[in-house]
C-alpha positions in Angstrom: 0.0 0.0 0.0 2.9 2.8 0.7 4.6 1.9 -3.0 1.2 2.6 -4.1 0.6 5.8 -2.5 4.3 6.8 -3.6 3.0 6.3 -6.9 -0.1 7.3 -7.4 -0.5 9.6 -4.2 1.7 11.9 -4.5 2.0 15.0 -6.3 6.0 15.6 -5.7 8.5 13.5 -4.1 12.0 15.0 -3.1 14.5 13.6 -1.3 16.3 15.1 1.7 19.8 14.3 1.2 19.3 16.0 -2.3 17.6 19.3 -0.7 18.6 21.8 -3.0 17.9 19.3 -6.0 14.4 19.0 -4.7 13.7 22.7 -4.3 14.4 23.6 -7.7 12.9 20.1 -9.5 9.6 21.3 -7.3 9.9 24.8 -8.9 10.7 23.1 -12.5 7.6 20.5 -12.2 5.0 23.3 -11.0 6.8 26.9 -11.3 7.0 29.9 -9.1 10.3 31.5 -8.0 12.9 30.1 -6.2 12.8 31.2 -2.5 16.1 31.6 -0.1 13.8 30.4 3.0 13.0 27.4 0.8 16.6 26.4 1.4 17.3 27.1 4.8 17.2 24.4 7.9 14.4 25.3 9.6 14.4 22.8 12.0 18.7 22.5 13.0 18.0 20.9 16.6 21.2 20.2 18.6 24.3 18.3 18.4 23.0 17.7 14.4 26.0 15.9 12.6 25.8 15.6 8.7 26.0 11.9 9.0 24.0 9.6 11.5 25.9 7.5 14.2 24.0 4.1 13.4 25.8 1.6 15.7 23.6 2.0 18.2 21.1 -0.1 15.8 23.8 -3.0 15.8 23.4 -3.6 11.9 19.5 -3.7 12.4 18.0 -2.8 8.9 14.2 -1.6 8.2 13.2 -4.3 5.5 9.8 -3.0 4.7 11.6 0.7 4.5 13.7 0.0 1.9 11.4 -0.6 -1.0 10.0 2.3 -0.2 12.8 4.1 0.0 14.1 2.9 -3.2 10.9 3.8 -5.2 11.1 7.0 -3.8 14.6 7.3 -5.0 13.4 6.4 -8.8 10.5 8.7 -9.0 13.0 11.4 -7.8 15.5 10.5 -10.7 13.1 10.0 -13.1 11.6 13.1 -12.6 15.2 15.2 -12.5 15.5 13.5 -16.1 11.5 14.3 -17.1 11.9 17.9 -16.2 15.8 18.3 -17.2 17.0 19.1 -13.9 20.6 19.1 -12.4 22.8 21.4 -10.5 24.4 22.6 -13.6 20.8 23.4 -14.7 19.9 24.8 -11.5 21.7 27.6 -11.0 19.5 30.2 -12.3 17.3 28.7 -9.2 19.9 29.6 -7.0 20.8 32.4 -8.2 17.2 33.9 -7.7 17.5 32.7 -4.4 20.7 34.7 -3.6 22.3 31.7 -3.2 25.8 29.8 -4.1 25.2 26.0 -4.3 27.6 25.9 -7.6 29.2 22.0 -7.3 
């Protein structure tokens, strides 16, 4: 039931680890200018690292997350290569946005 509501319920899907890709595929797929608060962490929290300690999990794995995950992953891509998007193309977002996210 969640692949199908990936697929068929959902108007965008973005992926966090790819934040700045998503911001401007969204603004590619449905238009509307590219926003600086759209790119900010709005929610930093504390001690925040850019990678997650996972030993405390002791190799555990979430099975019935990963398909998910994966599909997610696909409509993301596919839609980056429906739309034309990329960093390189992206940069007129960023721009606008008063931002420099140049790879």
């Amino acid at each position: 039931m969640a692949l199908e509501r990936l697929r068929e319920g959902l108007a965008f899907v973005g992926l966090q680890e790819e934040w700045s890709l998503s911001i401007c595929l969204f603004h590619a797929k449905f238009g509307g200018p590219c926003r600086k608060l759209e790119f900010l962490d709005t929610r930093p929290g504390k001690n925040v690292a850019s990678t997650y300690d996972t030993t405390i999990l002791n190799g555990w794995v979430d099975e019935m997350d990963r398909p998910v995950y994966a599909e997610a992953v696909k409509i993301f891509n596919a839609d980056l290569e429906k739309f034309g998007v990329s960093h390189e193309s992206c940069t007129a977002c960023y721009e606008e946005a008063g931002l420099d996210l140049t790879l």
